[in-house]
N, C-alpha and C positions, 0 to 999 in steps of 0.2 A: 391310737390305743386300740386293742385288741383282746381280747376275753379266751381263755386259755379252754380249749374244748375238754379237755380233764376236769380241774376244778373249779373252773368258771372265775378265776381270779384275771384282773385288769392287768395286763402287761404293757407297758409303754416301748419294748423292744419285744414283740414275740419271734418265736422261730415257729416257722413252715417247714412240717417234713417234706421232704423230696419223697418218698415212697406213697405216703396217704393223701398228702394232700392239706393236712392239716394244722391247726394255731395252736400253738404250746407254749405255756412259760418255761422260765429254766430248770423246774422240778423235772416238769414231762417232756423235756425239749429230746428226751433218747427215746430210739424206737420202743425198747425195753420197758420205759417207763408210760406207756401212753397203748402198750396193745396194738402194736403198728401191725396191719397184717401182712406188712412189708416182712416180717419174721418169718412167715410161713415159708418165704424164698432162701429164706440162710439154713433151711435144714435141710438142703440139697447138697453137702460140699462137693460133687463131682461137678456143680452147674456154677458158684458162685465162690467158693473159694480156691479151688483145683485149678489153676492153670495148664497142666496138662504141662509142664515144665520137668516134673521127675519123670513124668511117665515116657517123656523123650531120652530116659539114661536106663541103659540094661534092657533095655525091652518093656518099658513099664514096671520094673521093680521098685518098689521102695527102703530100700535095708531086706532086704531078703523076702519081702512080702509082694505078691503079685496083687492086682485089684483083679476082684470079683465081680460076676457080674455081668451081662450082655450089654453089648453095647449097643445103642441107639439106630435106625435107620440113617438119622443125620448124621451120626461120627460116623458111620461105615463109609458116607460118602463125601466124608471130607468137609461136612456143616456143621460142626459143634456147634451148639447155642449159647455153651456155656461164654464165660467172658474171655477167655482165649478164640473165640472160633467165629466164622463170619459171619455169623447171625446175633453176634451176642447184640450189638446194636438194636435188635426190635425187641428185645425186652425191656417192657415198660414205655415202649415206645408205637407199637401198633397205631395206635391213633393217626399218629404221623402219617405213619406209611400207607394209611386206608384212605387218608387225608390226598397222596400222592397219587394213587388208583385211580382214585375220580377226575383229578384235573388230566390226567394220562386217555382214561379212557375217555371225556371229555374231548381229545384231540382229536383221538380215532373217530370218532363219529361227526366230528363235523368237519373235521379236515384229511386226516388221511381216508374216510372210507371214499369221500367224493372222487379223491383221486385216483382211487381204485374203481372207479365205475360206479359206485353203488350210491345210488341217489336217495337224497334225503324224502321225504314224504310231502307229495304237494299240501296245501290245503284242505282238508273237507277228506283228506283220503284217510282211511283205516292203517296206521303205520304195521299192522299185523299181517296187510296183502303184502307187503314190501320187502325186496330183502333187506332194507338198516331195520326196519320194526321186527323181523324177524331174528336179526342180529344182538337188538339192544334194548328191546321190552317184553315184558314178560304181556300177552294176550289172549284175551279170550277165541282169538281164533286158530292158536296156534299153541294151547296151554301144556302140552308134552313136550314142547321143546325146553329141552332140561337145564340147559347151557345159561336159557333165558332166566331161568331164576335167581342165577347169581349175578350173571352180567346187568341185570334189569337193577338190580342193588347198587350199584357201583356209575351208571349211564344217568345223565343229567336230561332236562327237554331246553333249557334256554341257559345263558349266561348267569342270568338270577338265580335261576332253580340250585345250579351247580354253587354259587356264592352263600344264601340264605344256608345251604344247607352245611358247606364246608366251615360256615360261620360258627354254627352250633355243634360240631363235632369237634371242633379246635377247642372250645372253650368247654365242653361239658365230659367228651371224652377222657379225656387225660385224669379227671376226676375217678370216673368210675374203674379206670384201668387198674388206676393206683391200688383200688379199693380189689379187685379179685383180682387182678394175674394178666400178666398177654394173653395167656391162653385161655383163660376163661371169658375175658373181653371180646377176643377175636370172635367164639363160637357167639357169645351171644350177639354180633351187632350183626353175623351172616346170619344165624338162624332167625331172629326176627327181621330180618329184613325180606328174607326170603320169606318167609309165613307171613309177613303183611301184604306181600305182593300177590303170593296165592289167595291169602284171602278175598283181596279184593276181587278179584279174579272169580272167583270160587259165586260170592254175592251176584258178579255181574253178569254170569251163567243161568242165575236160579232165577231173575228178573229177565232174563234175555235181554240182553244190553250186553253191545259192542265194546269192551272198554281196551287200553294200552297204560300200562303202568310202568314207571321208574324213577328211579331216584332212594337215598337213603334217608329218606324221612320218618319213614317207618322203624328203622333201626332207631335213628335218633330219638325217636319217640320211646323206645324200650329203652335207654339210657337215662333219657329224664325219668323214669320211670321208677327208674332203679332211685338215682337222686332223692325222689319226694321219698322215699322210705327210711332211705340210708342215712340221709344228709337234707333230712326238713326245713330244718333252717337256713340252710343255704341261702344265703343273699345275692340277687343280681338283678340287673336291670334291664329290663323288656326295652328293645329300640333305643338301649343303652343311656336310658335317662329317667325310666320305670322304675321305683326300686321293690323288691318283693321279692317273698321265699320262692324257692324253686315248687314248694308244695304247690303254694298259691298258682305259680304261672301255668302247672304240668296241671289243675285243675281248672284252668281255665281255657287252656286248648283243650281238655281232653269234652267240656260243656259244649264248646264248639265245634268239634268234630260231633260230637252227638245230636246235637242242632243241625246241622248240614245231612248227615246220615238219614235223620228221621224226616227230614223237608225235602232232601234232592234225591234218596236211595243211594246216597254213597259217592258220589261225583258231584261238586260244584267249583264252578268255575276253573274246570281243569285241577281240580286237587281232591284224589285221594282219601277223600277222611274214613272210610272203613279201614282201611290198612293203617292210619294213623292210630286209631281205637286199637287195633289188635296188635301193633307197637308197643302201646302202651300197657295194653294186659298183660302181655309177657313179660316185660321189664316192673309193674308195679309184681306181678308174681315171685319172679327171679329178686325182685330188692327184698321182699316177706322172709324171702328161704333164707339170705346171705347176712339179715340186718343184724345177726346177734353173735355171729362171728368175727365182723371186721370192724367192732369199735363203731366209736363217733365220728361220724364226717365233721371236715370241715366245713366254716356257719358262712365262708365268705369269698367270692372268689377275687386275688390275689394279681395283681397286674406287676410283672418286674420276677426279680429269682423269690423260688418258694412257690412257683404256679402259676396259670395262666389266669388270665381277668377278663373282665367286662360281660354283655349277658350276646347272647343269641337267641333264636328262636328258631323253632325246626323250618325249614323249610320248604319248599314245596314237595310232595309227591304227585307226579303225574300220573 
């Protein structure tokens, strides 16, 4: 049984919308009836309802009518986004595909760069002298290389790292996507990922200390973020047998990064926690601005059709 995010009535069969994310009785089971912000995407018809099927008879006439209007950099070059065109696929679906990035670049750095020469970083070495550390972290000793701020996003340091952290973007992502847009998803998990890694960066300048960072943990952290504002209630479980709101877990990493911050200066044990803190401030920011536009999140997350299940937790930043 399930408790209907609209009226808070017990449904013994609820429906999960595919767009938000969310538990609906049969009242609110339509976007229409529940404030889906899944609607804000059906007032595009050139992106969601236009096939592009009339517009391939006469030259794009419709009954005598041409469509107005510039067209897109994408249409120009043959990428509609809309749902006729090759991209329609990563809408609503980003997650995924950020998801595919890392296990990709994942490869490249430990398998194809070796093969190209470029050797991984001994022990005890500065991965910033190096050219992979130059390649695939963002460093204090090399903090203008610009390339580094995104690839540093996207680059794992161990198996784990890359696991922990694809763990909590499968399961938490898809949430927030629903909730603003691919494209507003997209910007926010690069730009705070990138500003968590300068951050950290930035901190281990003013201390003088060596640091190398990467990994999307920082991102992830502005996603939870969003979460504790959006969707408080949200149920899941820590180490997958935890149970508690997303409020409670996103305040209880965000205690321990502050803990570690204020005891180690920002690095213990090989993680991150300044960049996870300023993860977090921008995604608790970003959830403040967006919470009274897109509804009530979902209180639960959903294993099977109707959403993704079980908990995560951020995982490493290096």
């Amino acid at each position: 049984m399930a408790t209907c995010d609209v009226c808070g009535k017990d449904e013994n069969m609820p429906y999960n919308c595919r767009h938000c994310g969310g538990t609906y009785c049969g009242d609110h089971r339509l976007p229409e009836n529940h404030g889906c912000p899944g609607l804000e995407n059906w007032n595009d018809p050139s992106g969601v309802f236009d096939s592009g099927f009339d517009d391939s008879i006469g030259g794009g006439d419709r009954g005598g009518f041409r469509r107005t209007g510039s067209r897109s950099v994408l249409d120009r070059l043959g990428l509609d986004a809309g749902p006729g065109g090759p991209l329609s696929y990563f809408r609503n679906n980003l997650t995924y595909l950020f998801l595919a990035i890392m296990v990709v670049v994942f490869g490249i750095q430990y398998v194809f760069a070796p093969l190209f020469g470029v050797r991984l970083p001994s022990a005890g070495v500065n991965p910033g002298t190096t050219t992979w550390g130059q390649i695939f972290t963002l460093t204090t000793v090399h903090p203008e290389y610009v390339w580094t701020w995104i690839v540093s996003v996207f680059a794992h340091g161990s198996p784990a790292h890359l696991l922990f952290n694809a763990i909590a973007l499968y399961f938490f992502g898809p949430l927030v996507e629903r909730q603003v847009g691919s494209r507003k998803f997209a910007a926010l998990f690069v730009v705070s990922g990138v500003l968590a890694g300068l951050g950290q960066v930035g901190v281990a300048l003013v201390t003088g200390e060596q640091v190398a960072v990467l990994g999307a943990s920082g991102a992830i952290m502005a996603i939870m973020g969003v979460l504790a504002i959006t969707s408080p209630r949200l149920k899941v479980l820590l180490f997958f047998f935890i149970p508690m709101s997303i409020r409670t877990l996103t305040l209880l990493f965000a205690a321990f990064s502050i803990f570690a911050f204020v005891s180690d200066g920002g690095i213990l044990d090989g993680v991150a926690h300044f960049a996870h803190l300023t993860g977090l401030v921008i995604g608790l920011w970003y959830g403040t601005r967006i919470k009274d536009r897109i509804g009530r999140g979902p209180r639960q997350l959903n294993i099977g059709p109707g959403g993704p299940g079980g908990p995560g937790g951020p995982g490493r930043f290096r």
